[in-house]
C-alpha positions in Angstrom: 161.9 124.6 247.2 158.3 124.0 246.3 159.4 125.3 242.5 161.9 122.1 242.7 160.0 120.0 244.1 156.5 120.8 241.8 158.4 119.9 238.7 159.4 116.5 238.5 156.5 115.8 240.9 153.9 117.1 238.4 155.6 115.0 235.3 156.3 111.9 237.0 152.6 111.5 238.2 151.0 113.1 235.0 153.2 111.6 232.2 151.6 108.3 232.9 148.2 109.2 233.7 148.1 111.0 229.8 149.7 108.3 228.4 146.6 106.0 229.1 143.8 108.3 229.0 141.5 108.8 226.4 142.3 111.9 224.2 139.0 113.6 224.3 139.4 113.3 228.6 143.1 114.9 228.2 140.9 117.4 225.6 138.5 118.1 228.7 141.2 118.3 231.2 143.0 121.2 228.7 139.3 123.2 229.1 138.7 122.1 232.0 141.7 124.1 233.5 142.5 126.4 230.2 139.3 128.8 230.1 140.3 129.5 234.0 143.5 130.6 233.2 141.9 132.6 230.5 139.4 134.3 232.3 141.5 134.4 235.7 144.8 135.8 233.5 142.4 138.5 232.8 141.3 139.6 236.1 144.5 139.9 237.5 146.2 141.5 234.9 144.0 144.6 235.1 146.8 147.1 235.8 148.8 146.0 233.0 145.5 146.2 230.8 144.7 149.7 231.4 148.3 150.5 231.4 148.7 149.0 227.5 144.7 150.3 226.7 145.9 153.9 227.8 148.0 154.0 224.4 146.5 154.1 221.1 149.1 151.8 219.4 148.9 148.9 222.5 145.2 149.3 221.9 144.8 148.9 218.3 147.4 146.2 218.7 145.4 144.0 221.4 142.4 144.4 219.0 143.8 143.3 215.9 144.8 140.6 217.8 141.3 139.3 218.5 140.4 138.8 214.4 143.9 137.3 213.7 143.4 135.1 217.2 140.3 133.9 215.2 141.6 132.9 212.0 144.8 131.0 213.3 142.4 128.9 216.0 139.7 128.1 213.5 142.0 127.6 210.4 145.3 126.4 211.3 145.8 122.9 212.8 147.3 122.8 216.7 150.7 122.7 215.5 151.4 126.0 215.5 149.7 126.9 218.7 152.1 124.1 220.4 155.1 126.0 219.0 153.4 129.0 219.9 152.8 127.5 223.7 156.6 126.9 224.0 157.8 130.3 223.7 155.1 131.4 226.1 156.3 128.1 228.6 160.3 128.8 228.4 159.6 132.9 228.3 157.0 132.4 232.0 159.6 129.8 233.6 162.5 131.5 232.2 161.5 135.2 233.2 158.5 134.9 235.5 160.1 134.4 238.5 161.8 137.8 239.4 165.6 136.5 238.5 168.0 139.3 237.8 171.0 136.8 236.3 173.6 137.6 233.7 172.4 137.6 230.1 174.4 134.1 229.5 173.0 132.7 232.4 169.5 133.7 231.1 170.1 132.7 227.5 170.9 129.0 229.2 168.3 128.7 231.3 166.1 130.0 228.4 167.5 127.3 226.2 167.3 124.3 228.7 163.0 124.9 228.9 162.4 125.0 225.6 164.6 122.3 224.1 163.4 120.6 227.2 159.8 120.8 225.5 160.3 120.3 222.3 162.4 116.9 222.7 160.3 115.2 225.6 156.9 116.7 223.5 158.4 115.1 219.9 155.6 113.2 218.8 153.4 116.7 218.6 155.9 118.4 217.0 158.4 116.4 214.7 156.9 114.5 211.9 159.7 111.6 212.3 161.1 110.5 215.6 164.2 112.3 216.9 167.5 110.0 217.5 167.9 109.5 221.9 170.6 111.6 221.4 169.3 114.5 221.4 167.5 113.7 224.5 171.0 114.3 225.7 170.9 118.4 224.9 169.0 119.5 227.6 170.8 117.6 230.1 174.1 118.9 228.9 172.3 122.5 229.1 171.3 121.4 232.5 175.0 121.3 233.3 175.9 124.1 232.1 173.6 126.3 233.4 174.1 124.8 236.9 178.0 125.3 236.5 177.3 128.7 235.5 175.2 129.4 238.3 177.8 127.9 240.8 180.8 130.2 239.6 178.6 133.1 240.3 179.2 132.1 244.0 175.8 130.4 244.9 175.6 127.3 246.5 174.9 124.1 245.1 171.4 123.8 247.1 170.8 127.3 246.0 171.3 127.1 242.8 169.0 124.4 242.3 166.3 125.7 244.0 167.0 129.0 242.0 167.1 126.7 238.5 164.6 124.2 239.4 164.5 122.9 235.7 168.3 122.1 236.3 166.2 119.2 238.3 163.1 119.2 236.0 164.9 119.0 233.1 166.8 115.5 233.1 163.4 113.9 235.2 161.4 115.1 231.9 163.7 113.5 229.4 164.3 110.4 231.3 160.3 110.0 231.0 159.9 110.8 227.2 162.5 108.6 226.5 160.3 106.1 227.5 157.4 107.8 225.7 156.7 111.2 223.9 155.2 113.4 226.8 152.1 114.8 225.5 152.6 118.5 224.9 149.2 118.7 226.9 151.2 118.1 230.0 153.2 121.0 229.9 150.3 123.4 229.2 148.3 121.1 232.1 151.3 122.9 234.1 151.2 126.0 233.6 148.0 125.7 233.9 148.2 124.4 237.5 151.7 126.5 238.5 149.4 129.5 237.7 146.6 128.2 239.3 148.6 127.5 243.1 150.3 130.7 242.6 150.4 130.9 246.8 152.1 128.3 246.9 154.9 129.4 244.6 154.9 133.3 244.8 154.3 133.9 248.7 155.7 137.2 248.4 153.2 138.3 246.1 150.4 138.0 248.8 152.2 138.9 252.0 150.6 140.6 254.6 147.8 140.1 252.3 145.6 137.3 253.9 142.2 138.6 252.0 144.1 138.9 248.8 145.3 135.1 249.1 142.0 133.7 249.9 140.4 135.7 247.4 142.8 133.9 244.8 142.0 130.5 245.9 138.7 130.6 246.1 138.3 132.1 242.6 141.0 129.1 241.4 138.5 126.8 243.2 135.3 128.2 241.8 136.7 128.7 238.2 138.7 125.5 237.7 136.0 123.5 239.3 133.1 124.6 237.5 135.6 124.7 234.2 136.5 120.8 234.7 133.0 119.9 235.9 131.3 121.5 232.4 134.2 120.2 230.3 134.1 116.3 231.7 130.0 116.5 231.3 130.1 117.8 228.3 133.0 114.7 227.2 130.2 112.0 228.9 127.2 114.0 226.4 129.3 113.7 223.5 130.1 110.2 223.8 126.0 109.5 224.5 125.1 111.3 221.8 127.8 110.2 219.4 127.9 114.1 218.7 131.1 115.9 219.5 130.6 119.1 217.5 130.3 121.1 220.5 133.0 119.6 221.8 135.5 120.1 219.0 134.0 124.0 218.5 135.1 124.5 222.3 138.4 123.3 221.2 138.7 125.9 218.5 137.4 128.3 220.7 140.2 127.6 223.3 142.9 127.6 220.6 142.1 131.3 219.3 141.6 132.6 222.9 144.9 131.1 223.7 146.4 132.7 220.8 145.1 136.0 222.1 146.5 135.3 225.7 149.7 134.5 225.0 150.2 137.7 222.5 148.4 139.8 224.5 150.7 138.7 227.7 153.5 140.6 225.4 151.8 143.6 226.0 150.4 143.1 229.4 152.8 140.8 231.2 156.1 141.7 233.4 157.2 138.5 232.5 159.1 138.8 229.1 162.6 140.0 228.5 163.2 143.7 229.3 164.0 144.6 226.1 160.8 142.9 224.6 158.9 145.2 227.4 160.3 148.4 226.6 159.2 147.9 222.9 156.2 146.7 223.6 155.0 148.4 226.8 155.2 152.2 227.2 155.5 153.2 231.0 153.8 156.7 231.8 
């Protein structure tokens, strides 16, 4: 239920607030919040580390990643990390949540994220504006998925709760049809899904009181230092009419992404099977 309820939530009261703010604020918020993840996504995926670092091929692999990480943040412009972002947003929201559906079912619900993202995000990605109509797709894939879900003898209520971007989806494109959603919102929440993990994933930390608290004070401590740095470093670089440490930062944060989101391929449960028996070898 909180999946559901975090989705259109999160849009609704973001899409607006990113719509009027500044973008080197919307810049600091990205930092703020996206060097966490960074940091954080490494500390708690040690097991899968060492498990990919115990084989020469993964290992050679995550290291080559870090020069071609470099060139694609410092040379390319953001484009192709926002495409890059999307398959990393539908693969976490489509996989990353311990469903064991039908390949169809998946496929759909795969489908319905990302086209979700790329229509409502349009003005980052398209060079001319897309018709309304296709604002339509991923509310007819919305459909779909949730009558698939149904047949499969689940109710209604569950099968929301099970799909929340059945929900998500049509509350997303109702807002960019208004405007283009940022595509900063939709890294802003994975960003803060991954941050409130508890909240989400209570199985992960049950019976586990020291392991929970633990992961919110370090969510605490790293995104508030993170968003404190980043918004005093946005106030010095208006003052000094000087924002070259601001826009190497940015750079910085595009090549480490780059190197988070292909080392997650390696590291991460959270793919497609098939995509983690290729690319992670079990002992």
């Amino acid at each position: 239920m909180e999946r559901l309820l975090f989705i259109p939530v999160f849009f609704i009261v973001l899409s607006p607030i990113l719509w009027n703010l500044p973008q080197p604020w919307i810049v600091a918020l990205v930092l703020g919040t996206g060097f966490p993840h960074i940091f954080l996504g490494i500390k708690y995926s040690r097991k899968g580390t060492e498990r990919s670092w115990s084989f020469l091929a993964s290992k050679c692999l995550l290291c080559f990643l870090i020069p071609i990480s470099l060139i694609f943040g410092f040379a390319f412009e953001p484009i192709g990390l926002i495409l890059f972002f999307a398959l990393h947003h539908a693969l976490s929201e489509t996989y990353g949540h311990g469903q064991n559906t039908k390949p169809f079912v998946t496929l759909t619900r795969f489908l319905l994220i990302i086209t979700t993202y790329l229509i409502a995000c349009q003005g980052d990605v398209f060079i001319a504006e897309l018709p309304l109509v296709f604002s339509g797709v991923p509310a007819l894939l919305a459909l779909l998925l949730l009558h698939q879900v149904t047949r499969a003898q689940v109710k209604l209520a569950d099968a929301v709760i099970q799909s929340p971007w059945i929900v998500g989806a049509p509350v997303v494109m109702a807002l960019s049809t208004y405007q283009s959603i940022p595509w900063e919102a939709f890294i802003l929440f994975h960003f803060a899904f991954w941050g409130a993990l508890p909240l989400f994933r209570k199985s992960m930390f049950r019976n586990n009181a020291h392991a929970m608290r633990m992961f919110w004070r370090d969510a605490l401590i790293w995104n508030g230092s993170g968003l404190a740095l980043f918004c005093a470093l946005t106030l010095f670089s208006f003052y000094a009419l000087d924002f070259r440490i601001f826009e190497l930062s940015l750079l910085a944060f595009y090549s480490m992404t780059y190197w988070h989101i292909s080392a997650s391929f390696f590291i991460s449960k959270a793919n497609p099977s098939w995509l983690n028996s290729i690319l992670q070898r079990t002992t």
